[in-house]
Backbone atoms as SQL, in Angstrom:
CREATE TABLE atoms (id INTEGER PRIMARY KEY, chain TEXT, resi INTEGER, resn TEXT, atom TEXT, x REAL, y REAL, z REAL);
INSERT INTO atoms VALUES
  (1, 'A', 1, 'UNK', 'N', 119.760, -6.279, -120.848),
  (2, 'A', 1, 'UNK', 'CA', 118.685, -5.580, -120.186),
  (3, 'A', 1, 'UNK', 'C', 118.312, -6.338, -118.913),
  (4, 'A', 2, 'UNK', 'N', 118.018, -5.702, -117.871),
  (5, 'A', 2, 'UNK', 'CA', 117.722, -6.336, -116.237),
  (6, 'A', 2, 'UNK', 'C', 116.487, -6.026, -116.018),
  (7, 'A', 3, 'UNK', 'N', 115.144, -7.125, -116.479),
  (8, 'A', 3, 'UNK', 'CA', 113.847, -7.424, -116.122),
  (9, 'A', 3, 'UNK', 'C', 113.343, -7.988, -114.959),
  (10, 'A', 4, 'UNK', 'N', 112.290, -7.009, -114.000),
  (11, 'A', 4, 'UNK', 'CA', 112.369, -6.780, -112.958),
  (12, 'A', 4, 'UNK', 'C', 111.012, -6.951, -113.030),
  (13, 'A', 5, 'UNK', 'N', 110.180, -7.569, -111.968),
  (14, 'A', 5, 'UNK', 'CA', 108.809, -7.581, -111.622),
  (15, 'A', 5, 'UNK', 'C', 108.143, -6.235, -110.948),
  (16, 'A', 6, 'UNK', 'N', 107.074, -5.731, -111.692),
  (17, 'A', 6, 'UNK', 'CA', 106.285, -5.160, -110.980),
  (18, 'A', 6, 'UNK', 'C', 104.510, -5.886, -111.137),
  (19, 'A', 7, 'UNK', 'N', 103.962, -6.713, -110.629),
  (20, 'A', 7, 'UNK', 'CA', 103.038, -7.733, -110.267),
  (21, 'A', 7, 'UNK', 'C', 101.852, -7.240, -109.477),
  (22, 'A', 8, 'UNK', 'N', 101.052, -6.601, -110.273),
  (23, 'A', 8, 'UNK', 'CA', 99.480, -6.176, -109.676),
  (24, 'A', 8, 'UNK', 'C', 98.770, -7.432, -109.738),
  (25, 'A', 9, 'UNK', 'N', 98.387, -7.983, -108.607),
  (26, 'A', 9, 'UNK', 'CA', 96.821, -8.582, -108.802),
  (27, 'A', 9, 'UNK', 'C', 95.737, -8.429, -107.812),
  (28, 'A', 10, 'UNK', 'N', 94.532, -8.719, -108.468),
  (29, 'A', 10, 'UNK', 'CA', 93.437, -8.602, -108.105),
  (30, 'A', 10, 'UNK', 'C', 92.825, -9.988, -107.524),
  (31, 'A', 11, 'UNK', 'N', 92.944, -9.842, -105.925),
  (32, 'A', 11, 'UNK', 'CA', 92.548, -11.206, -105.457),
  (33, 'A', 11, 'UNK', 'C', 91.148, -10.788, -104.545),
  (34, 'A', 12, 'UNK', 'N', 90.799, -12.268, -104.459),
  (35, 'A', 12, 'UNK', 'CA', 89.490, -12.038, -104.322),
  (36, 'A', 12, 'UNK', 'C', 89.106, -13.361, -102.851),
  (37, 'A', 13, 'UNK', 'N', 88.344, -13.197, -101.986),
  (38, 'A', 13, 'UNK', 'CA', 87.742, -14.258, -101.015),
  (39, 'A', 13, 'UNK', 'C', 86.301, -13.956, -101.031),
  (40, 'A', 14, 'UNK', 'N', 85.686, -14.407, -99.818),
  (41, 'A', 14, 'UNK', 'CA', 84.175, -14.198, -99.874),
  (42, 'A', 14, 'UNK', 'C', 84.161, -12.813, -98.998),
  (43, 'A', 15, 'UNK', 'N', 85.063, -12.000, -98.730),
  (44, 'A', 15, 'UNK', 'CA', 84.875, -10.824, -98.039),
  (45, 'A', 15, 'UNK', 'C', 85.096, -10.006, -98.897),
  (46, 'A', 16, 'UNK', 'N', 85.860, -9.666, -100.353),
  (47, 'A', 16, 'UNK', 'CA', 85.559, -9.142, -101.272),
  (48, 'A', 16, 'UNK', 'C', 87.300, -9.165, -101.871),
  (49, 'A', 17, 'UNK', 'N', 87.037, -7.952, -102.259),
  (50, 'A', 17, 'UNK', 'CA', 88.147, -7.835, -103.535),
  (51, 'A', 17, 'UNK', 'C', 89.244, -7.325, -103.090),
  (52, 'A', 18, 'UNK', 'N', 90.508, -7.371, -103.402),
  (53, 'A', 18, 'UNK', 'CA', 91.835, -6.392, -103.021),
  (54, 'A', 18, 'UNK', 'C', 92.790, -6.675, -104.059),
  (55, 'A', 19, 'UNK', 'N', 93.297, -5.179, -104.318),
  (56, 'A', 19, 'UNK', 'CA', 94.509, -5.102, -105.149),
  (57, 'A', 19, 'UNK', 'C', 96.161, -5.062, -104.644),
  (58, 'A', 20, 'UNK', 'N', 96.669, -6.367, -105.381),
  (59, 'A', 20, 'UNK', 'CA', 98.077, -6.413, -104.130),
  (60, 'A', 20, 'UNK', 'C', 99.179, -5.860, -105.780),
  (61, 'A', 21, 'UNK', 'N', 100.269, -5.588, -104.491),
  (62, 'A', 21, 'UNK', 'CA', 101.448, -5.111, -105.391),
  (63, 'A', 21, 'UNK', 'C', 102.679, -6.093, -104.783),
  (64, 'A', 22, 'UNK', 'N', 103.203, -6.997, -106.078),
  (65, 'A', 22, 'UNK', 'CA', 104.139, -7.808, -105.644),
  (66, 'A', 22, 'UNK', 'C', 105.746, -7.133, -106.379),
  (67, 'A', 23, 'UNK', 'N', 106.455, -6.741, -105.611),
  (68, 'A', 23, 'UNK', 'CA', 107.906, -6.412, -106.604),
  (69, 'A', 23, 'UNK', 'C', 108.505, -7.905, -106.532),
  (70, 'A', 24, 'UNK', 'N', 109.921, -7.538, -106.979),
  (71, 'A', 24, 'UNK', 'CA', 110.366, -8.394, -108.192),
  (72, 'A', 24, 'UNK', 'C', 110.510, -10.292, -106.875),
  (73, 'A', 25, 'UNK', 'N', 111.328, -10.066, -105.482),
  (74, 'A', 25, 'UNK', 'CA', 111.538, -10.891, -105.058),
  (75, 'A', 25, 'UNK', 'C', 110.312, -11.949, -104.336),
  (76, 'A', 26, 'UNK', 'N', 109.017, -10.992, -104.495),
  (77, 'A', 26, 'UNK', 'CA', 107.999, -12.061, -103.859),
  (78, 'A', 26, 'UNK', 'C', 107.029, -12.480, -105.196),
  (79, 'A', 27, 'UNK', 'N', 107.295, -11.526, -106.555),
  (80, 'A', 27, 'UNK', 'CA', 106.710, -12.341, -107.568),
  (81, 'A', 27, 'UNK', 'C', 107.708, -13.530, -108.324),
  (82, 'A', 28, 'UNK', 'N', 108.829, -13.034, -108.130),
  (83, 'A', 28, 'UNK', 'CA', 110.072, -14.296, -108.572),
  (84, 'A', 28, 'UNK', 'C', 109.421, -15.989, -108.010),
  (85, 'A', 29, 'UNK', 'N', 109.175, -15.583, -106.314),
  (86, 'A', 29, 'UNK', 'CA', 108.825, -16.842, -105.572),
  (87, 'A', 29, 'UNK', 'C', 107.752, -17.147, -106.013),
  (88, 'A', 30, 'UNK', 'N', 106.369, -16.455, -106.557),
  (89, 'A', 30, 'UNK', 'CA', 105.232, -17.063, -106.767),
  (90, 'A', 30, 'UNK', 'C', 105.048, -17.326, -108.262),
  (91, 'A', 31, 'UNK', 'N', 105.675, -16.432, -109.345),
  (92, 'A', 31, 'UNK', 'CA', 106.271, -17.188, -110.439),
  (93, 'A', 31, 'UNK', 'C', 107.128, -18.578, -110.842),
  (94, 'A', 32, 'UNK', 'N', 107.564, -18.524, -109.713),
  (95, 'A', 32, 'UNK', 'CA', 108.483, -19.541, -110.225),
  (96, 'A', 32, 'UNK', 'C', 109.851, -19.274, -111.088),
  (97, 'A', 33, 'UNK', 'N', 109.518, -18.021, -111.931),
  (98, 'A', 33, 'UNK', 'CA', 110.439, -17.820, -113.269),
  (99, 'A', 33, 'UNK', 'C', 111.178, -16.637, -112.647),
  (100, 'A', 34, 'UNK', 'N', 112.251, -16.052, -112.868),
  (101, 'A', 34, 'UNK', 'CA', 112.470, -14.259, -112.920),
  (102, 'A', 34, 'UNK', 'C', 111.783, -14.118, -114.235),
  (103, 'A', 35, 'UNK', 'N', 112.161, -12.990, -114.076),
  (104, 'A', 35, 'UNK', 'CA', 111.471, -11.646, -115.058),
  (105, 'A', 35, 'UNK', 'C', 111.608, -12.135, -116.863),
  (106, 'A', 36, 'UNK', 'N', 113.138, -12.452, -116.551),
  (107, 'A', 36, 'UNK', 'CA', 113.866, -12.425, -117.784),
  (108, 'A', 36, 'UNK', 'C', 113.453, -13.487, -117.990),
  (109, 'A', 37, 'UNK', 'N', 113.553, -14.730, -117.401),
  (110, 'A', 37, 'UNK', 'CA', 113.090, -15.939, -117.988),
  (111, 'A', 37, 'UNK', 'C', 111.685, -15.834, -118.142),
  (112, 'A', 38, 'UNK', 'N', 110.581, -15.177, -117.891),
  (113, 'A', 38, 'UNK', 'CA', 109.093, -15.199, -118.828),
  (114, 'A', 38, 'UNK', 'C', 109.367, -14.331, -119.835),
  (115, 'A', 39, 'UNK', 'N', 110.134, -13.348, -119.599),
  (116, 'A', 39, 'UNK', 'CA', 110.360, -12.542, -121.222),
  (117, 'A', 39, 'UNK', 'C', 110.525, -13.602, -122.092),
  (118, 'A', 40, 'UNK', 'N', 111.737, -14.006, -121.628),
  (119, 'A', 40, 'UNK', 'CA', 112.306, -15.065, -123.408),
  (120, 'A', 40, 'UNK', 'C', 111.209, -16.194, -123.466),
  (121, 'A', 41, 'UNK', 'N', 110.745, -16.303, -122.265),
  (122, 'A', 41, 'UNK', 'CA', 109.533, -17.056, -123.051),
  (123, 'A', 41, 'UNK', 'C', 108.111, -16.576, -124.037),
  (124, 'A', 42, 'UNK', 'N', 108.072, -15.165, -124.332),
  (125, 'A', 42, 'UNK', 'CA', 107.114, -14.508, -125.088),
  (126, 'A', 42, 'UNK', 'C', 107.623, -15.037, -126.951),
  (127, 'A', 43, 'UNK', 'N', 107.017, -14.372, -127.788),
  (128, 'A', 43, 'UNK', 'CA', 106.889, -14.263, -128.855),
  (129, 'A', 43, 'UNK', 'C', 107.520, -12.757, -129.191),
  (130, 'A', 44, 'UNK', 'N', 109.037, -12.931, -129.779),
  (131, 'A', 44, 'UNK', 'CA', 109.556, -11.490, -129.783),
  (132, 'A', 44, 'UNK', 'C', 108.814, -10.663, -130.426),
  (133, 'A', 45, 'UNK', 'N', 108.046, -10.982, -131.965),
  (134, 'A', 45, 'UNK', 'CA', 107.506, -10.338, -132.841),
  (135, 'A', 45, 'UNK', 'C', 105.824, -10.048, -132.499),
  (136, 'A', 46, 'UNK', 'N', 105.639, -10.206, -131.734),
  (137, 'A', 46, 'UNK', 'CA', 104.050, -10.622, -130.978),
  (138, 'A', 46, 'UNK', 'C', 103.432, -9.603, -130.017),
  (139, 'A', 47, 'UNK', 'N', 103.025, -8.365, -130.260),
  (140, 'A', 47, 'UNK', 'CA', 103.051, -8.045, -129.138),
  (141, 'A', 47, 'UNK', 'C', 101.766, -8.171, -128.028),
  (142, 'A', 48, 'UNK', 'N', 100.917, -8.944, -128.646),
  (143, 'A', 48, 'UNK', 'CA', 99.952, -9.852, -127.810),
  (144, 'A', 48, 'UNK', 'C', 100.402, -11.104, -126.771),
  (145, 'A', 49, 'UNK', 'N', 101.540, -11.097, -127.459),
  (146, 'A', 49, 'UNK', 'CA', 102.273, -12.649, -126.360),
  (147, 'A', 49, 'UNK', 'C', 102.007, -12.155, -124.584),
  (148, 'A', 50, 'UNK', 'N', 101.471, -13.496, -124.461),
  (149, 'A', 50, 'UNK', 'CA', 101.084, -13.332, -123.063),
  (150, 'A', 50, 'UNK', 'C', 101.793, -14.726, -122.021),
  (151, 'A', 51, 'UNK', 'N', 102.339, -14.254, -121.415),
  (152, 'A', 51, 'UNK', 'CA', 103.227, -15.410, -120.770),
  (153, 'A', 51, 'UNK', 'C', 102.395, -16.385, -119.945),
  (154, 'A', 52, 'UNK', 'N', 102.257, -17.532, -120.721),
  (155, 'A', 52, 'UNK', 'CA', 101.422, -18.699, -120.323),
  (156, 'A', 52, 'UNK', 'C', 101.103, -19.029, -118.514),
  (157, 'A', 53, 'UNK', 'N', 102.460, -18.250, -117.957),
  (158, 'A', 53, 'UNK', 'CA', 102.774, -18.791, -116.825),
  (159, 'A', 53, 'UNK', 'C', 101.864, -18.314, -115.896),
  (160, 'A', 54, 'UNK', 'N', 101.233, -16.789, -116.109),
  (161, 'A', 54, 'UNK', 'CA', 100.281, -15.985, -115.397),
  (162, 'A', 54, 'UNK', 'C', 99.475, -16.504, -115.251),
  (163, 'A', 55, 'UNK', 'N', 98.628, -18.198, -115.508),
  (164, 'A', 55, 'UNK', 'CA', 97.692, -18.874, -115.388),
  (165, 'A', 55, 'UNK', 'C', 97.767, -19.513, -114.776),
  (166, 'A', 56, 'UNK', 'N', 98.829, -20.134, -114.818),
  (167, 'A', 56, 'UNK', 'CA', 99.178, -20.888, -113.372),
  (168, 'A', 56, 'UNK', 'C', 98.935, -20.737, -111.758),
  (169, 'A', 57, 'UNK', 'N', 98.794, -19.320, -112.089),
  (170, 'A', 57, 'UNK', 'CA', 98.716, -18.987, -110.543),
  (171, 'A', 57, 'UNK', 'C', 97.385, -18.316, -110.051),
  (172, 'A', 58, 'UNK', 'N', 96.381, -18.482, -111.262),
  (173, 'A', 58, 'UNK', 'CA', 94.729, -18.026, -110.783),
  (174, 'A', 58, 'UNK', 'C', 94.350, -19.532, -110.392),
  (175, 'A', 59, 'UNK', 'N', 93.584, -19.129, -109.546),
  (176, 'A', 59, 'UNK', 'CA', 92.707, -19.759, -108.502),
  (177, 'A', 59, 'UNK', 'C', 93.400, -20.768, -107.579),
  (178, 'A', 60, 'UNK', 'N', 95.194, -20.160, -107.382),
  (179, 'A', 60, 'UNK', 'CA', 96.194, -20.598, -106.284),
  (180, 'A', 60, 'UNK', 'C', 95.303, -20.033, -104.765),
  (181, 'A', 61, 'UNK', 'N', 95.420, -20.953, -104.430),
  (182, 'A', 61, 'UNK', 'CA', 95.381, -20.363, -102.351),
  (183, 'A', 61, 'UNK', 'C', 97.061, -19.883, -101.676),
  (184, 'A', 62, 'UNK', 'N', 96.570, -18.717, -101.403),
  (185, 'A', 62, 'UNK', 'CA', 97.582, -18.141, -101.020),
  (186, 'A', 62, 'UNK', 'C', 97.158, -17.540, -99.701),
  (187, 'A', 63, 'UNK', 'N', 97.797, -16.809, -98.637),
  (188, 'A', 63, 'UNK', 'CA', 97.452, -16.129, -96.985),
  (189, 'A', 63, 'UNK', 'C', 98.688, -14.891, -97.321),
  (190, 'A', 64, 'UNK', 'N', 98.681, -13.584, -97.268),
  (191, 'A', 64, 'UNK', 'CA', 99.684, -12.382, -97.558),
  (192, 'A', 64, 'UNK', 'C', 99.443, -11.803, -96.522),
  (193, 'A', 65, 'UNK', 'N', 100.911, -10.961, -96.448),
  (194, 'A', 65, 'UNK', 'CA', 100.873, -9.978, -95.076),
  (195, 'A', 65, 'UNK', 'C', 101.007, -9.205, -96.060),
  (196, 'A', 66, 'UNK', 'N', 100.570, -7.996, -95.896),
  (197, 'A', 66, 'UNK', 'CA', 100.714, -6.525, -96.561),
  (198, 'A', 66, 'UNK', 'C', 101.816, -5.528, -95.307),
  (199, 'A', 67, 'UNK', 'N', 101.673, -4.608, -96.353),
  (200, 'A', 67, 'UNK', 'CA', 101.870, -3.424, -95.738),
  (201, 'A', 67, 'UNK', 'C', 100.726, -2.627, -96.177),
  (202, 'A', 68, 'UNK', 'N', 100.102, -1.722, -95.566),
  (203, 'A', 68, 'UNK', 'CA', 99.112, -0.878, -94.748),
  (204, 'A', 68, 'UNK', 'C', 99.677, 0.174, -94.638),
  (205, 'A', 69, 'UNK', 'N', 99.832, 1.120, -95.741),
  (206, 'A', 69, 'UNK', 'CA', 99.996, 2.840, -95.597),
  (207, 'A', 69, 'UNK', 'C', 99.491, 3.604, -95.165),
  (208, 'A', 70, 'UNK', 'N', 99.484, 5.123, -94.868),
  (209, 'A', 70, 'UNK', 'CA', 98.810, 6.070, -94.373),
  (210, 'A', 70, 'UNK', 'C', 98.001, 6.119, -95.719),
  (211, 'A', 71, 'UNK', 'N', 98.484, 6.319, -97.393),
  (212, 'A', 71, 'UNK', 'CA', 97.589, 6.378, -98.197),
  (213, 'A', 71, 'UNK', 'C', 96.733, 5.249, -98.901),
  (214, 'A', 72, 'UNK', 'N', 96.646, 4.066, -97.935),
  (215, 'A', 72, 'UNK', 'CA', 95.669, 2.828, -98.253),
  (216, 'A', 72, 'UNK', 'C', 94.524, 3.377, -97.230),
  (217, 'A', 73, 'UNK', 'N', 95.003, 4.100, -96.138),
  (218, 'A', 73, 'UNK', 'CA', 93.885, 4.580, -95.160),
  (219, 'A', 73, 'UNK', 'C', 93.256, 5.938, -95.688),
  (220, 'A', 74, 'UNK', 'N', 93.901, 6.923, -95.475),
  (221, 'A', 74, 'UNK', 'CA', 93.498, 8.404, -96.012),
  (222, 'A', 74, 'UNK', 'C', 93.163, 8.986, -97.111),
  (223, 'A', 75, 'UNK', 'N', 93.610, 8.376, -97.944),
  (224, 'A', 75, 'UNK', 'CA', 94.019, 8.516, -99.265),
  (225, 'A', 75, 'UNK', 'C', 93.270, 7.612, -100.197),
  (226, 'A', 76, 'UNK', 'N', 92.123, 6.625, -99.560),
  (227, 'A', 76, 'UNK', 'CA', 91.695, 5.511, -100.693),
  (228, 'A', 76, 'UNK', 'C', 92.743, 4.710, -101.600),
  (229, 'A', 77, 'UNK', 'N', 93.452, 5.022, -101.265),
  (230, 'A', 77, 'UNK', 'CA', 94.926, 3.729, -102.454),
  (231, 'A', 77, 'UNK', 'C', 94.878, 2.692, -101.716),
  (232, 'A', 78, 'UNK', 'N', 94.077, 2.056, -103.287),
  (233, 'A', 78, 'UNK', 'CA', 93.859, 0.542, -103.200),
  (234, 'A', 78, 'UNK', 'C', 94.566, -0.329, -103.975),
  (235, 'A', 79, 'UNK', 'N', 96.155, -0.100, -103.961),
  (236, 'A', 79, 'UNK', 'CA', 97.163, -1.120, -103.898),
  (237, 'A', 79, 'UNK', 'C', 97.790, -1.557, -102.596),
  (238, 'A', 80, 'UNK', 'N', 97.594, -2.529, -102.258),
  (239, 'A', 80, 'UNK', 'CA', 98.798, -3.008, -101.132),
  (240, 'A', 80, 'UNK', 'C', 100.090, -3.664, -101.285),
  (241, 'A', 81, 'UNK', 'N', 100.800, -3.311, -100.682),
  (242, 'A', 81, 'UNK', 'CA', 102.250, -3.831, -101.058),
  (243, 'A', 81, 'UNK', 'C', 102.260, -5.669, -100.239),
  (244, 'A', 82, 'UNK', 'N', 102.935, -6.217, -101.200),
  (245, 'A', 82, 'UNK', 'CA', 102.703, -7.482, -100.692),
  (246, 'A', 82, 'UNK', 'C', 104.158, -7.755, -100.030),
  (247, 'A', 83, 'UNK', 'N', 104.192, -8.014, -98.923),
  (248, 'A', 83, 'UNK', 'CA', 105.738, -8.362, -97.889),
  (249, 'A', 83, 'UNK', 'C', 106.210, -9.559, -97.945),
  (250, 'A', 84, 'UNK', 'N', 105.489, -10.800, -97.680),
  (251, 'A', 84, 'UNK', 'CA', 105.497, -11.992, -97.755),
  (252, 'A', 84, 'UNK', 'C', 104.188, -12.796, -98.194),
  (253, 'A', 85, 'UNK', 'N', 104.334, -14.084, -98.486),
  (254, 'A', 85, 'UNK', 'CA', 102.892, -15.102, -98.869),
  (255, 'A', 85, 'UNK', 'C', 103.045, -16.140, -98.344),
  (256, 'A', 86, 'UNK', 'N', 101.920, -17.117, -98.359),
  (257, 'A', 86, 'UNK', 'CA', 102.125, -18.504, -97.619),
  (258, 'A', 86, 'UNK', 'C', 101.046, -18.813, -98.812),
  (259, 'A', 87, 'UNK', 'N', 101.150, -20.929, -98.882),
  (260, 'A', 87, 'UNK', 'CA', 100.527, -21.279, -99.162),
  (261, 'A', 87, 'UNK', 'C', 100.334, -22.649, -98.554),
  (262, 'A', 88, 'UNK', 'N', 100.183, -22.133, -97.038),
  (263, 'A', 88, 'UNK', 'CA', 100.091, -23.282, -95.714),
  (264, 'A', 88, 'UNK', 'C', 98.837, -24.022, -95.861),
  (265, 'A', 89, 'UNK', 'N', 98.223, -24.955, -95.800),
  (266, 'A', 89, 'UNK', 'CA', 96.873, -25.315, -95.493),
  (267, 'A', 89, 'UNK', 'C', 96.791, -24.757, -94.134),
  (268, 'A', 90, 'UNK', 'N', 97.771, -25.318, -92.845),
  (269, 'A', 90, 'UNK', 'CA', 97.572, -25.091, -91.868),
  (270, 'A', 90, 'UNK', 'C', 96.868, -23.477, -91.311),
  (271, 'A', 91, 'UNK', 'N', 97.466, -22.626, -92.203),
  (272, 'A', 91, 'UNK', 'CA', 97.642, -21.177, -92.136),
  (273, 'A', 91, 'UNK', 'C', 96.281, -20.705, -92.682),
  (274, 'A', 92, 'UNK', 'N', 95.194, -21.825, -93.873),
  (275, 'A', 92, 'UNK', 'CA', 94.068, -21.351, -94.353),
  (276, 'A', 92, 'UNK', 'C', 93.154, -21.918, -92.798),
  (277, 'A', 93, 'UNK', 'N', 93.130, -22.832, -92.618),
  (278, 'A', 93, 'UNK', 'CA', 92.357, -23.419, -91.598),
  (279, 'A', 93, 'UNK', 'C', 92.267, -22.493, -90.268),
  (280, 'A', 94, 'UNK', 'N', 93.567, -21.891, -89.691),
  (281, 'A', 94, 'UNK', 'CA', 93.738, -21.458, -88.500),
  (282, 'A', 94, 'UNK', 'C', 92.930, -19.446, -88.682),
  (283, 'A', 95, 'UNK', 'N', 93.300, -19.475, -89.980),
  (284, 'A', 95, 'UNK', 'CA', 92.811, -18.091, -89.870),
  (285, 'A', 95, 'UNK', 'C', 91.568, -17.674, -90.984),
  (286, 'A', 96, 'UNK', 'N', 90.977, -18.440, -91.955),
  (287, 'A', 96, 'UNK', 'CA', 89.838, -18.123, -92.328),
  (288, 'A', 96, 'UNK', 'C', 88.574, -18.389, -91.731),
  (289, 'A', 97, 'UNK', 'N', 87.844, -17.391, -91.673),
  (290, 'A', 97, 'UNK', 'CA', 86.675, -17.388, -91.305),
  (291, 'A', 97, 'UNK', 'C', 85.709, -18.550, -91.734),
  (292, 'A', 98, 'UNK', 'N', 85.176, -19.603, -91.017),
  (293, 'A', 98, 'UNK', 'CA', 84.468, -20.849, -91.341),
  (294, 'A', 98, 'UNK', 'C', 83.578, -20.662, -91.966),
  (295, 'A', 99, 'UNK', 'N', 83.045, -19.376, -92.006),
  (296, 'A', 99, 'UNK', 'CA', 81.881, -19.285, -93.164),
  (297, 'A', 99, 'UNK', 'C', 82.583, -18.877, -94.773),
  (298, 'A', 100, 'UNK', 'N', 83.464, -18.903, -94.415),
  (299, 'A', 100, 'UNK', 'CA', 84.054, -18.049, -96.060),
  (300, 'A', 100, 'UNK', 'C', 84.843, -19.838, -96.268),
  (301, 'A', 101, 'UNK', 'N', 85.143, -19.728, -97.966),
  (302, 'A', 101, 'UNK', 'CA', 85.896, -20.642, -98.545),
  (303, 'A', 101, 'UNK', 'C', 87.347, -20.053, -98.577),
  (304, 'A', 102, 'UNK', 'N', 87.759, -20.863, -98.407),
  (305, 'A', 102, 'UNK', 'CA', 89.301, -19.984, -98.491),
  (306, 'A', 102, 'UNK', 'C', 90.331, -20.661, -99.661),
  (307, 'A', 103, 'UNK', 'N', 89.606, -19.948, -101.003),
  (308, 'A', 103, 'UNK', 'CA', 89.532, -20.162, -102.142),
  (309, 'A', 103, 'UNK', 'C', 90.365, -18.833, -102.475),
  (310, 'A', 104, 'UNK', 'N', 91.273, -18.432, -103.333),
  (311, 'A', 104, 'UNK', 'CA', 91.778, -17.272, -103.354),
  (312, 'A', 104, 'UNK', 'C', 91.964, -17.079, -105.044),
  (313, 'A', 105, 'UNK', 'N', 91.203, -15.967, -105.930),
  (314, 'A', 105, 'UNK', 'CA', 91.290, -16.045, -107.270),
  (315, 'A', 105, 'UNK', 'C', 91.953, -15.018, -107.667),
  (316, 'A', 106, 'UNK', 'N', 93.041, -14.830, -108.283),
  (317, 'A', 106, 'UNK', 'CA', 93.404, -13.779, -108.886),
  (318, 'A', 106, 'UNK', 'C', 93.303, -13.356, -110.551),
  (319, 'A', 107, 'UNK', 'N', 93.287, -11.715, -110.869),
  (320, 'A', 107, 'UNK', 'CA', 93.248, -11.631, -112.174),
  (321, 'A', 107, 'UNK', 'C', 94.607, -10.634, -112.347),
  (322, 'A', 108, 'UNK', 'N', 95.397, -11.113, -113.426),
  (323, 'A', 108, 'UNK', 'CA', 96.887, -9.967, -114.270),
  (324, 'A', 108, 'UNK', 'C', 96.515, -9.149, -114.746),
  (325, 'A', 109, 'UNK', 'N', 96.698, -7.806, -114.204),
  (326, 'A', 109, 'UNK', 'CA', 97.035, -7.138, -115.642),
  (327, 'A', 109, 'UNK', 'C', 98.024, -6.136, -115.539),
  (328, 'A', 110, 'UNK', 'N', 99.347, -6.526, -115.215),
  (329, 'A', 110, 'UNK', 'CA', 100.452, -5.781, -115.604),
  (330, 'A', 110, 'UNK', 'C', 101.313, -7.004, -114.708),
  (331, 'A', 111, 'UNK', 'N', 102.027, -7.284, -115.688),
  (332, 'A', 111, 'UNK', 'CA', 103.543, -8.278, -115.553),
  (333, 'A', 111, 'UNK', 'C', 104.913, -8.054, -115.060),
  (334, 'A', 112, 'UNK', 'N', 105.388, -6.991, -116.052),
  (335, 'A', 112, 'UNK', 'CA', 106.586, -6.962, -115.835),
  (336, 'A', 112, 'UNK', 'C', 107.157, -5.597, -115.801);
């Protein structure tokens, strides 16, 4: 079987909330793991098993370019597709707003 990322999260700054959509090659990079390797890391018989690894990456600082649809504008769809990420200091300093922390929290809820 060929396990493939589809990676919603809910990140957050002091300007508010946004829902990003990561497919398989930019959640591979911020996982760390592919797909298949957090599968076999679950509990086959379990179907509460929750892959430890999704913790790892709340309250990471991260900077994303999206893509920006006609239906993120017209349409209210509040997923954005995520293109690339950074996790530059240089890149938090040069472009967050000095009044905001550039603290970045995310929450899972759909993996794989």
């Amino acid at each position: 079987m060929n396990f493939r990322y589809r990676l919603q999260v809910r990140v957050m700054d002091g300007t508010g909330l946004i829902i990003l959509l990561l497919w398989n090659r930019e959640a591979v990079q911020l996982m760390e793991k592919t797909a298949k390797e957090l599968k076999e890391g679950l509990i086959d018989d379990d179907e509460c098993s929750y892959p430890s690894e999704l913790d790892d990456i709340v309250e990471k600082k991260l900077m994303f370019t999206l893509m920006v649809k006609e239906s993120n504008i017209y349409k209210q769809d509040e997923v954005y597709k995520v293109l690339k990420f950074a996790d530059d200091e240089s890149l938090f300093k040069e472009y967050c707003h000095p009044s905001l922390k550039y603290t970045v929290s995310a929450t899972f809820y759909k993996e794989i």
